[in-house]
C-alpha positions, 0 to 999 in steps of 0.5 A: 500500500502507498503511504498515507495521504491525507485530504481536507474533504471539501465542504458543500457551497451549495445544494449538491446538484450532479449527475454522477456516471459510476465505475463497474461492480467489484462484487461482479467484477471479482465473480466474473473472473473467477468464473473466466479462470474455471471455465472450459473455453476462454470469456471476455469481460467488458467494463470490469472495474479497474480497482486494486482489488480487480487488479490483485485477482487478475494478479492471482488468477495469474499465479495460477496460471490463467492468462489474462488480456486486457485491453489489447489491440484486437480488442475495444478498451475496457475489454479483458480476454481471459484464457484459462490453462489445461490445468492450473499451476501453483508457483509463487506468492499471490498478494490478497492486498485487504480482498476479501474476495481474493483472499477467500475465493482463490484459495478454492482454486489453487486447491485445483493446482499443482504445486504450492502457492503462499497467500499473503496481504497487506498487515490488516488483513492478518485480522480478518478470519480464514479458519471456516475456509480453510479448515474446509479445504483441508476436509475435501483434500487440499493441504494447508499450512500456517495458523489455520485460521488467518493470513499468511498461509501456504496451499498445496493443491491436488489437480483431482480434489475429490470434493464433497461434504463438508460444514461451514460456519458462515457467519463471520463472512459469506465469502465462505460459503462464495468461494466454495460455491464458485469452485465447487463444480470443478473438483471430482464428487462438486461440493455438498456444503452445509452451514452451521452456525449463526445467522449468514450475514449478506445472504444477496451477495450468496445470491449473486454467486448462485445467479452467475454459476447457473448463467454459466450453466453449473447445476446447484441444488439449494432446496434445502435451507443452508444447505447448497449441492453443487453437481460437478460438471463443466463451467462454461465461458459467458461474455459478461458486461459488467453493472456500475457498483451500487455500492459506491454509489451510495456516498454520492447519493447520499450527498444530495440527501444532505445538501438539499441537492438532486444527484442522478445516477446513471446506467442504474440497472432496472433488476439486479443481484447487487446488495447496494440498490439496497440504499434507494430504500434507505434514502427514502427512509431518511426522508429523501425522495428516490426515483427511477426513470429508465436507467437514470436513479434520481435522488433529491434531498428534502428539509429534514434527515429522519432517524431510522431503525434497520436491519442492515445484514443484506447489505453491510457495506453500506454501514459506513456512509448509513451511520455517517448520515445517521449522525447528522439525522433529526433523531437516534438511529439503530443499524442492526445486523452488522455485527460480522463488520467487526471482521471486514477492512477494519473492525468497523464498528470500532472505527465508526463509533471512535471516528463519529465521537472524535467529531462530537457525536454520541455513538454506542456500540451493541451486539450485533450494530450500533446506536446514534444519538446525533450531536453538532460535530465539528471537524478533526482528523478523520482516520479510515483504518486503510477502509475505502468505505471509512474514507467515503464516509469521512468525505460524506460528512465534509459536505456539511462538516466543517474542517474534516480531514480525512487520513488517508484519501488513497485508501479508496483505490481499493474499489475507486481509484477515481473516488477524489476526481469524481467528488471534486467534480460533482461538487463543482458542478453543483455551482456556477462558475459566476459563484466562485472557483471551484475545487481544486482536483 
């Protein structure tokens, strides 16, 4: 990771009035992948998100042997080729940075190789859990070693993995269950997982996995609850466009919640498996005014910011931007259902509850979420804990905040690297030019 780099989030000189045209999904974009690498003939993905964490899978995908094109001459820009080999290797180091999706859905793969690979990431990641994974790996016949239970750890592989049963404990993260699911038709008897324990925290992310294997054709049976049979058998090779990430949306709507303003997002899809379309609904229950015309998603602010009380367990990676809005409503606001956020890029009830008191807000942390009391806040440092959903949070609150600085702006390369750009701009097309200068990119 670059060193940090702090910025001082610009404040809002006028209702935020913008229309906003957004990168691809990393959700879609890292599953679109994986998928190409376990196919039987070669795919194209076309306007995959151009990200750190897209460029650690290729990356890894890589070490494995898959060659990936991108943007070459034969093809468009914004076009990737991915070839998968006859069978994959495993040499090397493959770097998950903070990925959950690396670090959870490659391993699956290199159980398929032949050869050791060493996974390892940047030192956050030391603290996120792996043990449900790779104890499961282990159990279907891979080797692993390391501490059993987190980064860094070595993976040798067996091209003729026999697969099969196997339980899970899913409810620290999804992306258990995910990259099993995604590499399960490939091993010899598929896959039988079983979940056992708690609650599953972001169910429509499973869902999404589930939606593109069986596009690819792969057979899964999951009638019964916590229970998915995957059929071995071939993964086909799709072309696959991929939709603007919902999630990163969230902040630039957000900001016409709290300015008064009107942003419109564009190529907002009609249908889709993303848990971010998630925050229409939570706009509206704030108090803004959402609609959807066509493909363009329509978010005007009104005079007041509601406290709300929700369940936010199918699409916790919008905890940040909610709790951001939450501390600047008319009343206390509940978020439940993110407890499992304690375990993603940072412990982020952690971070919100500390950063959001630091301003002068009165946060308190519970089970399974948190309680928002709003306060006045005044400007101060604004750590991000190398957490791109922090950083878009801190920057949120400096609309209307005076005098915030966030810590380290370049922490949202992980999913956005144009995220400074593209908030700069929208808050300079919010204002005539005849109004003043405008915000220094």
């Amino acid at each position: 990771m670059p060193g940090l780099r702090q910025w001082a989030a610009p404040e809002a000189p006028a209702p935020i009035t913008a229309t906003v045209a957004l990168p691809g999904s990393k959700s879609e974009t890292n599953r679109a992948l994986v998928l190409a690498a376990l196919a039987a003939e070669p795919s194209v993905i076309i306007g995959g998100l151009e990200a750190r964490d897209t460029q650690l899978m290729r990356d890894a995908l890589r070490t494995l042997g898959v060659d990936i094109v991108e943007d070459n001459a034969d093809q468009p820009r914004g076009q990737w080729q991915i070839t998968p080999p006859e069978g994959f290797v495993a040499d090397g180091t493959i770097d998950c940075g903070l990925a959950g999706t690396v670090m959870r859905f490659v391993p699956p793969i290199a159980a398929l190789a032949h050869g050791t690979v060493r996974f390892d990431g940047d030192e956050q990641a030391y603290a996120r859990p792996m043990a449900p994974l790779l104890g499961a790996l282990k159990h279907i016949g891979a080797r692993v070693d390391g501490n059993g239970y987190s980064l860094p750890f070595t993976l040798t592989g067996n091209p003729k993995l026999p697969g099969g049963e196997v339980v899970v404990d899913a409810a620290e993260s999804s992306q258990f269950l995910s990259g099993l699911l995604l590499a399960g038709a490939r091993y010899i008897d598929g896959i039988d997982i079983r979940h056992v324990g708690g609650e599953i925290p972001s169910l429509p992310h499973v869902q999404m996995t589930l939606a593109m294997l069986r596009a690819r054709g792969v057979d899964i049976d999951d009638a019964t609850m916590h229970r998915w049979i995957v059929s071995p058998g071939t993964i086909r090779g799709v072309d696959t466009t991929i939709e603007p990430d919902l999630s990163n949306a969230a902040p630039f709507l957000a900001a016409a919640a709290l300015t008064g303003g009107t942003v419109t997002v564009a190529n907002w899809p009609s249908e889709t498996i993303q848990p971010g379309d998630a925050i229409r609904g939570i706009l509206q229950h704030f108090g803004a005014e959402v609609s959807l015309e066509g493909n363009l998603l329509h978010v005007a602010g009104t005079d007041h910011i509601h406290g709300v009380d929700l369940d936010l367990s199918g699409a916790a990676e919008l905890t940040p931007v909610v709790a951001a809005i939450a501390a600047l409503a008319d009343d206390t606001s509940h978020l439940r259902g993110i407890a499992h956020i304690r375990g993603h890029e940072a412990n982020r009830l952690d971070a919100l509850e500390t950063e959001l008191n630091r301003l002068g807000g009165h946060v308190r942390q519970n089970h399974d979420g948190l309680t928002i009391h709003p306060r006045i806040l005044g400007g101060d440092l604004w750590h991000t804990y190398a957490d791109h959903r922090m950083a878009q949070a801190g920057a949120l609150l400096g609309l209307v905040v005076p005098e915030i600085v966030v810590d380290d702006i370049g922490c949202t390369s992980k999913t956005m690297p144009e995220f400074e750009q593209l908030w700069t701009a929208m808050i300079n097309d919010s204002v005539p030019e005849s109004e003043g200068e405008t915000i220094s990119r």
